[in-house]
SEFIZA-3560 file (N, C-alpha, C; in Angstrom, 3 decimals):
REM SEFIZA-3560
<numar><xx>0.830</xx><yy>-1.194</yy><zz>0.000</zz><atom>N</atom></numar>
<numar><xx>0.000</xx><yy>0.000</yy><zz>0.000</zz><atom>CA</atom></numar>
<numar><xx>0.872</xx><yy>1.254</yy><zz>0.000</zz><atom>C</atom></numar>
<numar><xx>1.886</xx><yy>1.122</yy><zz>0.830</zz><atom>N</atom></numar>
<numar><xx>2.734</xx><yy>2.541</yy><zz>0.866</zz><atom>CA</atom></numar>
<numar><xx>3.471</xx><yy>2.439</yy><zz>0.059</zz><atom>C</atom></numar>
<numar><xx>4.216</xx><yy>1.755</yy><zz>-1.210</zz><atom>N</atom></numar>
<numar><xx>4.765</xx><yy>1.640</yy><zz>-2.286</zz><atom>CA</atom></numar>
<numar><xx>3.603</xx><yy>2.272</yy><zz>-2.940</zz><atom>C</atom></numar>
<numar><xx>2.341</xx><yy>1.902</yy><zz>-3.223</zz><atom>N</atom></numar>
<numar><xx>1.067</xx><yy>2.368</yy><zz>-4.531</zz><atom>CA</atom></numar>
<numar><xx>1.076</xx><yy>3.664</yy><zz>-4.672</zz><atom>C</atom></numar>
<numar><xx>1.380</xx><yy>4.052</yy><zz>-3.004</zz><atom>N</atom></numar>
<numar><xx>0.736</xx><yy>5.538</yy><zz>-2.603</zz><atom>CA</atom></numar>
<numar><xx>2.269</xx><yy>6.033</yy><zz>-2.967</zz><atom>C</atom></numar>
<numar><xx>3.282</xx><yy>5.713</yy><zz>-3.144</zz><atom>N</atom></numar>
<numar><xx>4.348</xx><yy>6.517</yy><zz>-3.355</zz><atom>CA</atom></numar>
<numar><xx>4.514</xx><yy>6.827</yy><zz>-4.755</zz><atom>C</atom></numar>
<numar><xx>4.395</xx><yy>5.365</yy><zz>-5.501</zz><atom>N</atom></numar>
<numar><xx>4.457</xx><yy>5.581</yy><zz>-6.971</zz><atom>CA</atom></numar>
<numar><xx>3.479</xx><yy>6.496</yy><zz>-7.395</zz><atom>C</atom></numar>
<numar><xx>2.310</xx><yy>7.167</yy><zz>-7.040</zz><atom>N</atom></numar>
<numar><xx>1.458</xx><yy>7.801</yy><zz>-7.468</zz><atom>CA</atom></numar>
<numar><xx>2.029</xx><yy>9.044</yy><zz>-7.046</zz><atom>C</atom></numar>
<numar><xx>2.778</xx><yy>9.423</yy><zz>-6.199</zz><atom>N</atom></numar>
<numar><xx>2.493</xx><yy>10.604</yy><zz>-5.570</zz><atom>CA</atom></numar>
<numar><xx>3.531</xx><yy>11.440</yy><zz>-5.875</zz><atom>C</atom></numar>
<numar><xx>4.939</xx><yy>10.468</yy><zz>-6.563</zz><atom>N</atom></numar>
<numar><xx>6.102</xx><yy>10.769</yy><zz>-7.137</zz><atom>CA</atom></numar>
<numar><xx>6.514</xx><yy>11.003</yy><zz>-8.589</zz><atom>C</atom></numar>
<numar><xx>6.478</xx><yy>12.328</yy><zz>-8.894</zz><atom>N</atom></numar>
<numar><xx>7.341</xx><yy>12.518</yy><zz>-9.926</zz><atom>CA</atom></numar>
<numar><xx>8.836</xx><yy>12.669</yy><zz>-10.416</zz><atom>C</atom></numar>
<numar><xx>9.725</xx><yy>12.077</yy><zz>-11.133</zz><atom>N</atom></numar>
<numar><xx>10.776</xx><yy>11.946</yy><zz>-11.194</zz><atom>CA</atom></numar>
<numar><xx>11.651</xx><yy>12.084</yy><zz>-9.791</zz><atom>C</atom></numar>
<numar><xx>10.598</xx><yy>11.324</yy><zz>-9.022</zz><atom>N</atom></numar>
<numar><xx>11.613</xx><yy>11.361</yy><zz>-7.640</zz><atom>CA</atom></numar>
<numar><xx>10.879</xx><yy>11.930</yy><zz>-6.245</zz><atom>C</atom></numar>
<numar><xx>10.062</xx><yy>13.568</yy><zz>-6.818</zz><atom>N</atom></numar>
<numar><xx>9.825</xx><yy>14.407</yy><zz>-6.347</zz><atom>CA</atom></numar>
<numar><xx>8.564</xx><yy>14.057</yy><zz>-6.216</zz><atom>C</atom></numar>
<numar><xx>7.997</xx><yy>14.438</yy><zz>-4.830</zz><atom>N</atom></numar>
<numar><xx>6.949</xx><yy>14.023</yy><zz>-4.195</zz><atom>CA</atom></numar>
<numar><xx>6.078</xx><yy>14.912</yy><zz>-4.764</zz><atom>C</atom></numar>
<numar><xx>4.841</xx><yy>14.654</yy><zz>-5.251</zz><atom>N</atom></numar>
<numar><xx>3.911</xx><yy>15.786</yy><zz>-5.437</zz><atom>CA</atom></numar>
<numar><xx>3.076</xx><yy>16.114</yy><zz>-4.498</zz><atom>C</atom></numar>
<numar><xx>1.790</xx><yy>17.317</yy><zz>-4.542</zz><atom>N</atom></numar>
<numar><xx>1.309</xx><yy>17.957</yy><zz>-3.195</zz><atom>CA</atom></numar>
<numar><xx>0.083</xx><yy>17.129</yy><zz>-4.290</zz><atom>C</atom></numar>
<numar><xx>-1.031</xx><yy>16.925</yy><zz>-2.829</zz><atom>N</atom></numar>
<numar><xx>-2.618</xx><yy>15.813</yy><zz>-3.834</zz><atom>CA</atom></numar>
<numar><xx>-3.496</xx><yy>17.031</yy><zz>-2.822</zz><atom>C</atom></numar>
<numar><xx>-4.334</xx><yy>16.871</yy><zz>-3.289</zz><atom>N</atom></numar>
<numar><xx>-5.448</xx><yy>17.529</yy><zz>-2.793</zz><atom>CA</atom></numar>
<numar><xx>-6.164</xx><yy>17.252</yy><zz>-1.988</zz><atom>C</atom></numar>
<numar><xx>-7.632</xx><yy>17.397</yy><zz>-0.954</zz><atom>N</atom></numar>
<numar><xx>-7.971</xx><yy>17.219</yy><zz>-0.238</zz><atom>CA</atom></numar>
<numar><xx>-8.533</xx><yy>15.484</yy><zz>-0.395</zz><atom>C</atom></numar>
<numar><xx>-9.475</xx><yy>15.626</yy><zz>-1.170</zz><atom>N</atom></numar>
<numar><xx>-9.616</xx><yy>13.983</yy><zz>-2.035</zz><atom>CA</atom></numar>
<numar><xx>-8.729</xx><yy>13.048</yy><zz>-1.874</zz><atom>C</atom></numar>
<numar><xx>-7.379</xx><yy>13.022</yy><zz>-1.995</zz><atom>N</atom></numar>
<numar><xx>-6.387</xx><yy>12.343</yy><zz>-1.733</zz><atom>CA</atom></numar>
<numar><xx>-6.150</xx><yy>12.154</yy><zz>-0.363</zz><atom>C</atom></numar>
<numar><xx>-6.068</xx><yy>13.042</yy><zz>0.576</zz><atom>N</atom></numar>
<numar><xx>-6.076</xx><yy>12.677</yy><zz>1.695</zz><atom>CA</atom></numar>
<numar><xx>-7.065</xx><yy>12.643</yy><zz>2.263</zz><atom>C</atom></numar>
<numar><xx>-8.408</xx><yy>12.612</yy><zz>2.206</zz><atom>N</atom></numar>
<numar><xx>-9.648</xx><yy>11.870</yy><zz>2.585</zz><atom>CA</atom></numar>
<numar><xx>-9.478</xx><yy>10.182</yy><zz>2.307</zz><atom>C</atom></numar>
<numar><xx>-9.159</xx><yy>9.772</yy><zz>1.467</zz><atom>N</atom></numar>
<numar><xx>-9.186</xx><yy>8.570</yy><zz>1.187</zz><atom>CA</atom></numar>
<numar><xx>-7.754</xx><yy>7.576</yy><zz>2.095</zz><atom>C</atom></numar>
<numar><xx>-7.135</xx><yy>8.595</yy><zz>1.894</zz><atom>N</atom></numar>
<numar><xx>-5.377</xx><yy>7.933</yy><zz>2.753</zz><atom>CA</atom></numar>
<numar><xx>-5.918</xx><yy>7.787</yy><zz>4.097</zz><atom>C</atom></numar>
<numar><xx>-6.541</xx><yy>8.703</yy><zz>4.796</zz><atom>N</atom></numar>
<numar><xx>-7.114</xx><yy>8.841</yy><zz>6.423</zz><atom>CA</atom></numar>
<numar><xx>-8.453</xx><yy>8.295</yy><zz>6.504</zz><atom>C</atom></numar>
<numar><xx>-9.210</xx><yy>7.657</yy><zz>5.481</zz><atom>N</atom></numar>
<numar><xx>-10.499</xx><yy>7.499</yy><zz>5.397</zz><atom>CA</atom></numar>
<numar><xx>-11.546</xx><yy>8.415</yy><zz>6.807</zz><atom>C</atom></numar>
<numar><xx>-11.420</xx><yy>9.519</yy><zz>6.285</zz><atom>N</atom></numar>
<numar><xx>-12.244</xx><yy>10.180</yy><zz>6.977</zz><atom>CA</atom></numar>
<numar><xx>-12.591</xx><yy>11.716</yy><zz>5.543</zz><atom>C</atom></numar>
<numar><xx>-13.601</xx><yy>12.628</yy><zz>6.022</zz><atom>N</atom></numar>
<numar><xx>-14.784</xx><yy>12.659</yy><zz>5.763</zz><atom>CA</atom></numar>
<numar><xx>-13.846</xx><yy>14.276</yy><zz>4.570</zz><atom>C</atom></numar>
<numar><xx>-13.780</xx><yy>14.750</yy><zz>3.897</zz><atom>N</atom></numar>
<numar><xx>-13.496</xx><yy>16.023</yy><zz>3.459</zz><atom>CA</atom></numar>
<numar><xx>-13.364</xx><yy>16.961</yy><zz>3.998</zz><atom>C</atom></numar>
<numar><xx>-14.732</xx><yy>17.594</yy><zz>4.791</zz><atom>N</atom></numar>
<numar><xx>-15.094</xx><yy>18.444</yy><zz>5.768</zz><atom>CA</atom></numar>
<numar><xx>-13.488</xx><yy>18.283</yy><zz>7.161</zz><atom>C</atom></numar>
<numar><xx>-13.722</xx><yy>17.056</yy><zz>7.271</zz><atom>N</atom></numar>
<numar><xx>-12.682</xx><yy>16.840</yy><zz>8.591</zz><atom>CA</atom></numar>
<numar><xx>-11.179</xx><yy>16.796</yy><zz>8.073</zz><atom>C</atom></numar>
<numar><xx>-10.933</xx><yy>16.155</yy><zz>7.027</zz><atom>N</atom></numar>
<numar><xx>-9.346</xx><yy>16.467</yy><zz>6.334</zz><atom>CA</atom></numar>
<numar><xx>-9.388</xx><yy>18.198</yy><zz>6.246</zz><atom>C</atom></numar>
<numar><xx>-9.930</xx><yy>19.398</yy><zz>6.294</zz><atom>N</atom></numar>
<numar><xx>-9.887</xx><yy>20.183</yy><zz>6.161</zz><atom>CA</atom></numar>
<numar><xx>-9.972</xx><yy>21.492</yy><zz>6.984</zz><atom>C</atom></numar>
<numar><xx>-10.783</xx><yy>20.583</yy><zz>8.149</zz><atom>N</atom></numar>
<numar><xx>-10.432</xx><yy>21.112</yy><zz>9.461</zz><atom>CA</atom></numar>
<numar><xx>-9.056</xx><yy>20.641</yy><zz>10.262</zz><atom>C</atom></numar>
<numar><xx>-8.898</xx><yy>19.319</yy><zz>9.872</zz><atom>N</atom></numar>
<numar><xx>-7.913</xx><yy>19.144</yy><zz>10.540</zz><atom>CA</atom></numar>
<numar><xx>-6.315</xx><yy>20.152</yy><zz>10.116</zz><atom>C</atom></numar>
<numar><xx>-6.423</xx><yy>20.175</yy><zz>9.178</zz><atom>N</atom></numar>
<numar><xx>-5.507</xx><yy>21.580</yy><zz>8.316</zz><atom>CA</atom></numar>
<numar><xx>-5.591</xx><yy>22.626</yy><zz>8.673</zz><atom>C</atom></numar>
<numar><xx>-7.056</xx><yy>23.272</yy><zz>8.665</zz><atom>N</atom></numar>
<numar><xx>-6.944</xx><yy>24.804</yy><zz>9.687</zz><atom>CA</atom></numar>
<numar><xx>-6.292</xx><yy>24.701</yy><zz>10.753</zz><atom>C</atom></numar>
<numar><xx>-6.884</xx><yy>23.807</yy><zz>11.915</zz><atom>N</atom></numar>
<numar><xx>-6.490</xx><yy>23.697</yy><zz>13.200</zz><atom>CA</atom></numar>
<numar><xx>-4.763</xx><yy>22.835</yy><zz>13.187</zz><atom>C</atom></numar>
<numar><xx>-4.293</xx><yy>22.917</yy><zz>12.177</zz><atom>N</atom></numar>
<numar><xx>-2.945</xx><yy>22.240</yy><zz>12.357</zz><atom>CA</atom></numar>
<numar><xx>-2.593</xx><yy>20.942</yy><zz>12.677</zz><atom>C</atom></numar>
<numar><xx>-3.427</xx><yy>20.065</yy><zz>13.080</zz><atom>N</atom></numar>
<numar><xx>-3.290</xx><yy>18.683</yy><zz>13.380</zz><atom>CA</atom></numar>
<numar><xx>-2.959</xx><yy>17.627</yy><zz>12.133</zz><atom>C</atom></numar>
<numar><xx>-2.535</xx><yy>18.064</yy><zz>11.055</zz><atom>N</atom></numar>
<numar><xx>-2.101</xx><yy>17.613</yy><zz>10.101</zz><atom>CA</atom></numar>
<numar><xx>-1.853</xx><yy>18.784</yy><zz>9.097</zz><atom>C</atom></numar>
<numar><xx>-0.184</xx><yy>18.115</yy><zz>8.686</zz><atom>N</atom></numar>
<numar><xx>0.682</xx><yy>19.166</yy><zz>7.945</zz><atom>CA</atom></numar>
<numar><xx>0.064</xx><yy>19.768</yy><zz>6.345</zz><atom>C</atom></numar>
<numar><xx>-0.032</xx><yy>20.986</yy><zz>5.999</zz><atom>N</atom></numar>
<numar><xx>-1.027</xx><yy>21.137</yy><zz>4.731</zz><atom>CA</atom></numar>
<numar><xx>-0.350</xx><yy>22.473</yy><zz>4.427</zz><atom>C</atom></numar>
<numar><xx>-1.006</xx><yy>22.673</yy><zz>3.161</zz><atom>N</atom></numar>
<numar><xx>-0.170</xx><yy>23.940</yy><zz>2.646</zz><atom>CA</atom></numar>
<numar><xx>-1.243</xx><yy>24.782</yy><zz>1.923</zz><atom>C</atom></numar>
<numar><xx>-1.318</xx><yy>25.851</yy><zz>2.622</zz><atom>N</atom></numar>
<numar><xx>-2.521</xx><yy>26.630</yy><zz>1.726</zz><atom>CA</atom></numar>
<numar><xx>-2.203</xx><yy>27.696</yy><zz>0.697</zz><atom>C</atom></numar>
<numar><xx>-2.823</xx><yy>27.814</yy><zz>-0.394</zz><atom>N</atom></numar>
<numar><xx>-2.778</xx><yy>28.364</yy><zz>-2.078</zz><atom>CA</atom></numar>
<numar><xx>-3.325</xx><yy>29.547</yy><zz>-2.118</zz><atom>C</atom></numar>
<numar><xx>-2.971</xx><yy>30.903</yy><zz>-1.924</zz><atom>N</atom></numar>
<numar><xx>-4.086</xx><yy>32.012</yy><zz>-2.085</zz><atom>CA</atom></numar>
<numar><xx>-4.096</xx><yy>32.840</yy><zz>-0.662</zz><atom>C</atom></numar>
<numar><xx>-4.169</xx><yy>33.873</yy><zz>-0.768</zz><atom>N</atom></numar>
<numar><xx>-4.053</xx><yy>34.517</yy><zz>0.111</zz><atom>CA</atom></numar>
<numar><xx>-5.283</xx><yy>35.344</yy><zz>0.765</zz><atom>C</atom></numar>
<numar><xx>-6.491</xx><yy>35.222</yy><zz>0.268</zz><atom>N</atom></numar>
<numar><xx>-7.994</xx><yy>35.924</yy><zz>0.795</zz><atom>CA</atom></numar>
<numar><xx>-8.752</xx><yy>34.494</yy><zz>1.714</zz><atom>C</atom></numar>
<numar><xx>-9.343</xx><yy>34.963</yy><zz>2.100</zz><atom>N</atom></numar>
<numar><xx>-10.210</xx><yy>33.950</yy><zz>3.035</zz><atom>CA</atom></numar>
<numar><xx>-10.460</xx><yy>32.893</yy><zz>3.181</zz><atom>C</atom></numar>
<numar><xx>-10.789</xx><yy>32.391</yy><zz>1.576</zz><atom>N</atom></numar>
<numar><xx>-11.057</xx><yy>31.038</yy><zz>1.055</zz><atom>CA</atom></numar>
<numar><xx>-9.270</xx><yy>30.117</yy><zz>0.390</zz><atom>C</atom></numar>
<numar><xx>-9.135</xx><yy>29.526</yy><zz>1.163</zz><atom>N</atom></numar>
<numar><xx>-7.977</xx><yy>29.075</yy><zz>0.535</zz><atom>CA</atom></numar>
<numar><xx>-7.855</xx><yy>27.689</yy><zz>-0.291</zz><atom>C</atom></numar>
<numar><xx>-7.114</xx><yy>27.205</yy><zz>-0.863</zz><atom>N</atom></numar>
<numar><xx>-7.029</xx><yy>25.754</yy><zz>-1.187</zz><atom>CA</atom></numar>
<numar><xx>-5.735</xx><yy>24.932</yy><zz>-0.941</zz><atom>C</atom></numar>
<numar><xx>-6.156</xx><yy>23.946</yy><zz>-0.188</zz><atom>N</atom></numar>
<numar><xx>-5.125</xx><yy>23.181</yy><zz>0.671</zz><atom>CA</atom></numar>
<numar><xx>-4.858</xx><yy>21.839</yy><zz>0.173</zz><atom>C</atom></numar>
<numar><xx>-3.327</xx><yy>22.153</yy><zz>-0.305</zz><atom>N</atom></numar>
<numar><xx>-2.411</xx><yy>21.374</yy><zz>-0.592</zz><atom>CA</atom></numar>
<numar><xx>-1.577</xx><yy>19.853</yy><zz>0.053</zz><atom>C</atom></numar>
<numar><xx>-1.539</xx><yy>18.668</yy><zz>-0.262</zz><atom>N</atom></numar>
<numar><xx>-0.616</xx><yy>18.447</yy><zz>1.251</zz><atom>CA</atom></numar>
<numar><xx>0.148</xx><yy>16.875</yy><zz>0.638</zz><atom>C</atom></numar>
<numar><xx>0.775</xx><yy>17.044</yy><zz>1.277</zz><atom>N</atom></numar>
<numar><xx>2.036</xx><yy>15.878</yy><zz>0.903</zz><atom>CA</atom></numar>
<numar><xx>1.847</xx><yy>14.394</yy><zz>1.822</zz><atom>C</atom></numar>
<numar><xx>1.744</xx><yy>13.433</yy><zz>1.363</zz><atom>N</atom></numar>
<numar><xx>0.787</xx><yy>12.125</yy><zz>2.033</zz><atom>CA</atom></numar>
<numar><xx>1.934</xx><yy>11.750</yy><zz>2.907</zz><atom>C</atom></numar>
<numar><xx>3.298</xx><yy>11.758</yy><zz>2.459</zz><atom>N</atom></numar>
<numar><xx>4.377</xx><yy>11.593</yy><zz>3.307</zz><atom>CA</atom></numar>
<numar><xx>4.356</xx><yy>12.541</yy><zz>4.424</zz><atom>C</atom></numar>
<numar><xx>4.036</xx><yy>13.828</yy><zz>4.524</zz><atom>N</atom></numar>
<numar><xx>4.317</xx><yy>14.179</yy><zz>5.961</zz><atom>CA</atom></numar>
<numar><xx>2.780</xx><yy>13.981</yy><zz>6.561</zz><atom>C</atom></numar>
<numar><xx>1.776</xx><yy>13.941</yy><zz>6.238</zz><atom>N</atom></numar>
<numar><xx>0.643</xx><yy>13.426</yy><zz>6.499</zz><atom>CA</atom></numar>
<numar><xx>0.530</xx><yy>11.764</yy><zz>7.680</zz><atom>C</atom></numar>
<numar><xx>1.470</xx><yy>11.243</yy><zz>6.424</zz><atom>N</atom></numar>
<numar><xx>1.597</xx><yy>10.218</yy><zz>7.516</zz><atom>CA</atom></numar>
<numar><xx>2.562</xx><yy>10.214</yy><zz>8.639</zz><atom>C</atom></numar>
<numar><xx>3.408</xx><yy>10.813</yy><zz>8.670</zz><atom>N</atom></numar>
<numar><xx>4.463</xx><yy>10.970</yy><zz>9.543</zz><atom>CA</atom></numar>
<numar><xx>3.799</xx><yy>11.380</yy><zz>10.546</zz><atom>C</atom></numar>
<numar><xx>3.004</xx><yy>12.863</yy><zz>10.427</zz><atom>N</atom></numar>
<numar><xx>2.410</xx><yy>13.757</yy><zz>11.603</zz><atom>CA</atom></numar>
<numar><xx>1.275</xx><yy>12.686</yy><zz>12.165</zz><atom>C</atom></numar>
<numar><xx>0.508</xx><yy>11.541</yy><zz>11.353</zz><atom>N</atom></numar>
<numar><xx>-0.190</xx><yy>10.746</yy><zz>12.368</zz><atom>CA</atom></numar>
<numar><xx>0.421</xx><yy>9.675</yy><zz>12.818</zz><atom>C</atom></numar>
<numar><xx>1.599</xx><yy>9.039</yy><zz>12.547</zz><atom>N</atom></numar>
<numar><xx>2.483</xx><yy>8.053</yy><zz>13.146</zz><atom>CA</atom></numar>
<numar><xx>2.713</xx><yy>8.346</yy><zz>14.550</zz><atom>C</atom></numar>
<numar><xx>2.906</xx><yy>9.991</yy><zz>14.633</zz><atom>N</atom></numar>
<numar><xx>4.008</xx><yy>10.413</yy><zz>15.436</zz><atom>CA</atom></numar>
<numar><xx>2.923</xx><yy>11.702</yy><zz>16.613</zz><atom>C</atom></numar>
<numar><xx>1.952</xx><yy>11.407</yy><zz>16.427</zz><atom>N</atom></numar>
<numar><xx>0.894</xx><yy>11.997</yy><zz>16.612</zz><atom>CA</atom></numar>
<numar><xx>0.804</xx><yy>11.846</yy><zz>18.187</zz><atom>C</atom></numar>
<numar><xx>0.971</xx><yy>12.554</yy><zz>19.325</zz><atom>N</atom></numar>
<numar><xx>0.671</xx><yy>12.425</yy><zz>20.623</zz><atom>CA</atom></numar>
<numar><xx>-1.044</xx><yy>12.763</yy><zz>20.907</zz><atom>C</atom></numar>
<numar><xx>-1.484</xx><yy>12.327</yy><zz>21.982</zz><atom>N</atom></numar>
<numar><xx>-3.348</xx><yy>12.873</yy><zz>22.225</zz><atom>CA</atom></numar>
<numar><xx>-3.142</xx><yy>14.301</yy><zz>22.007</zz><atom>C</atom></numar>
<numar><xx>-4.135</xx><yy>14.429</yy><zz>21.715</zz><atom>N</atom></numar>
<numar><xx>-4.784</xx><yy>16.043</yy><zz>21.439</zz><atom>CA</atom></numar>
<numar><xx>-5.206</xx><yy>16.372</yy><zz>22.617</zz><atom>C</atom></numar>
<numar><xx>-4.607</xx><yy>17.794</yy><zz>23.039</zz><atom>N</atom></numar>
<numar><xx>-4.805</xx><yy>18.747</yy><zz>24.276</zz><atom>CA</atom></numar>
<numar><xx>-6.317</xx><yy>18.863</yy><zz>24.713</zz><atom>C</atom></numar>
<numar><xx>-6.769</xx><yy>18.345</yy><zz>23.200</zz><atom>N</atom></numar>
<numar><xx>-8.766</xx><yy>18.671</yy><zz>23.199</zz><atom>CA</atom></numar>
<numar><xx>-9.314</xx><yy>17.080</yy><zz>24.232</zz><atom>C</atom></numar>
<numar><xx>-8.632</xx><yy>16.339</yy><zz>23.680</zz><atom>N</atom></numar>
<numar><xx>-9.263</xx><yy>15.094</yy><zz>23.153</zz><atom>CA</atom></numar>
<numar><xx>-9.343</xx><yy>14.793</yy><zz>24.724</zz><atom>C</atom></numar>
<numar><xx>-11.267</xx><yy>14.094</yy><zz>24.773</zz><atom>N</atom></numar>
<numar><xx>-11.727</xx><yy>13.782</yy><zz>26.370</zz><atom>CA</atom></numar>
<numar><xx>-10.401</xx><yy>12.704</yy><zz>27.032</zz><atom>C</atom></numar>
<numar><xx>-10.504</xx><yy>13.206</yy><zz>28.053</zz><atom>N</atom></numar>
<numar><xx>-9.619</xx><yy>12.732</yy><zz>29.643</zz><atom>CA</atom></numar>
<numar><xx>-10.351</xx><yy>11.148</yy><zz>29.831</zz><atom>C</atom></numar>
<numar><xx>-9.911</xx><yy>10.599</yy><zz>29.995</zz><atom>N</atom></numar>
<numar><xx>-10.824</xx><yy>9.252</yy><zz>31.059</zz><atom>CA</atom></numar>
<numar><xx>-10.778</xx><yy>9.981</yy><zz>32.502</zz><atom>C</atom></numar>
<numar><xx>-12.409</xx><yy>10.006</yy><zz>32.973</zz><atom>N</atom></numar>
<numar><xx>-12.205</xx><yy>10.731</yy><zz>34.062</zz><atom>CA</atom></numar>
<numar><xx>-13.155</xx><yy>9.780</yy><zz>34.981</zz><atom>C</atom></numar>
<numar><xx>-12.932</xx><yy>9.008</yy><zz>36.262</zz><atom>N</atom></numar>
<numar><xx>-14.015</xx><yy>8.230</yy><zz>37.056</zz><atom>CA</atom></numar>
<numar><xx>-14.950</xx><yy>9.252</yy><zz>37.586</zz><atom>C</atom></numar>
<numar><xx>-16.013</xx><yy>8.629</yy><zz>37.400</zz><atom>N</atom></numar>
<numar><xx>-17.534</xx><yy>9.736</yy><zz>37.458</zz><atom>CA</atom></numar>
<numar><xx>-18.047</xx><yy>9.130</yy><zz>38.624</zz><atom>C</atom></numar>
<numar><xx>-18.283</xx><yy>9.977</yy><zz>39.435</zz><atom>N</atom></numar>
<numar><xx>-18.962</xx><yy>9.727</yy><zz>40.546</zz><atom>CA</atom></numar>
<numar><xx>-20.703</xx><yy>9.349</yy><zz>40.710</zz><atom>C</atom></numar>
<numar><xx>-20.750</xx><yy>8.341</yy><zz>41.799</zz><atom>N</atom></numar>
<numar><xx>-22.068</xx><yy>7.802</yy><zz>41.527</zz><atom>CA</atom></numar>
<numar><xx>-23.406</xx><yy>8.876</yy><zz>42.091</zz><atom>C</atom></numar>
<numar><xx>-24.017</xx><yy>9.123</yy><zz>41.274</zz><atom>N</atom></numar>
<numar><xx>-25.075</xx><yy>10.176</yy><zz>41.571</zz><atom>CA</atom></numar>
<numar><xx>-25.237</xx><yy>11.177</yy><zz>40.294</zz><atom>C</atom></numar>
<numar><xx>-26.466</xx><yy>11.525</yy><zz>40.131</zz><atom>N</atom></numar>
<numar><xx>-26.594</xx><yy>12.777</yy><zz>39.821</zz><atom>CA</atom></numar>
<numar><xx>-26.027</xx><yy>14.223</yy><zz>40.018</zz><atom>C</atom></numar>
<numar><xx>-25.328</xx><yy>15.333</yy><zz>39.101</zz><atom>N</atom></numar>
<numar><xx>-24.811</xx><yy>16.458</yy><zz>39.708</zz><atom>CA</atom></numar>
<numar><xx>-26.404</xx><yy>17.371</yy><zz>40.044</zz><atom>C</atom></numar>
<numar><xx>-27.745</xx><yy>17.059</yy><zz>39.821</zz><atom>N</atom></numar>
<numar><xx>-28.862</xx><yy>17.415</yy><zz>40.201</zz><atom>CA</atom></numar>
<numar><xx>-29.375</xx><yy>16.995</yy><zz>41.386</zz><atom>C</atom></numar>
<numar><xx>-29.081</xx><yy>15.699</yy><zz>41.362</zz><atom>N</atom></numar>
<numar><xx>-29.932</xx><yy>15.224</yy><zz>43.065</zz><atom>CA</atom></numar>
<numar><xx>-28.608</xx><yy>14.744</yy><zz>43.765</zz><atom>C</atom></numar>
<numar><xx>-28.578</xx><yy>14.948</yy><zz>44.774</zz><atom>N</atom></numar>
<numar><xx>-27.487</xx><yy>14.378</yy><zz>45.822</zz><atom>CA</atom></numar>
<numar><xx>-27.338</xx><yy>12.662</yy><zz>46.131</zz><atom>C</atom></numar>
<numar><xx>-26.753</xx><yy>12.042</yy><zz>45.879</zz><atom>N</atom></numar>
<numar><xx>-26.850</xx><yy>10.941</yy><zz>46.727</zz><atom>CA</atom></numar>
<numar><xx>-27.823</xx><yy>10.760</yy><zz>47.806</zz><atom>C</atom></numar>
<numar><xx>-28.823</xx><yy>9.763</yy><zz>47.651</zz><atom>N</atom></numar>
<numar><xx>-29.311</xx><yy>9.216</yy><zz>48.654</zz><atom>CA</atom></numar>
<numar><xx>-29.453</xx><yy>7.636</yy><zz>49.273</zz><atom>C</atom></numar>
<numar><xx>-29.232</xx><yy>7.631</yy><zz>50.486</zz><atom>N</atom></numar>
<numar><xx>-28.478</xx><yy>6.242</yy><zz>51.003</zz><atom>CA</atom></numar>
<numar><xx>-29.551</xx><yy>5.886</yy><zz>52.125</zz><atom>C</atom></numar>
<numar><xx>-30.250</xx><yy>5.357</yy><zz>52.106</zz><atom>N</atom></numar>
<numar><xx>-31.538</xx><yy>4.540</yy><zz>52.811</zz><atom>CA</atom></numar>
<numar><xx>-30.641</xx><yy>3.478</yy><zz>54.012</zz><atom>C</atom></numar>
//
């Protein structure tokens, strides 16, 4: 698979930049989310144009690197033990 994806992605050597499509399918996840994940930086991308609307570029090799090498996200929920009760009704013990 990572030979297919190289021969495609290489010209005379030189890696080419694929478009969002391309890396929707490499991450099998959704367009919308390959594209947020680019704004917010969580995967390496390169944007085309300089007004509001941009178009984002990105190289499958550092793509994969940045999720190989990928630590949890500062966002991403905690495992946290939840205490037994409602935060509405108090514990009650008969």
């Amino acid at each position: 698979m990572a030979e297919e994806v190289k021969a495609k992605t290489t010209i005379n050597g030189v890696e080419t930049f694929v478009d969002a499509a391309a890396v929707t399918e490499f991450l099998s996840v959704t367009r919308r989310r390959a594209l947020e994940m680019a704004r917010t930086g969580n995967i390496p991308a390169h944007p085309i144009g300089n007004g509001k609307r941009k178009t984002w570029r990105f190289r499958l090799s550092e793509v994969a690197q940045a999720i190989a090498t990928e630590k949890a996200h500062p966002l991403a929920p905690k495992r946290v033990i939840i205490d037994t009760g409602s935060p509405r009704q108090p514990n009650r013990r008969n």
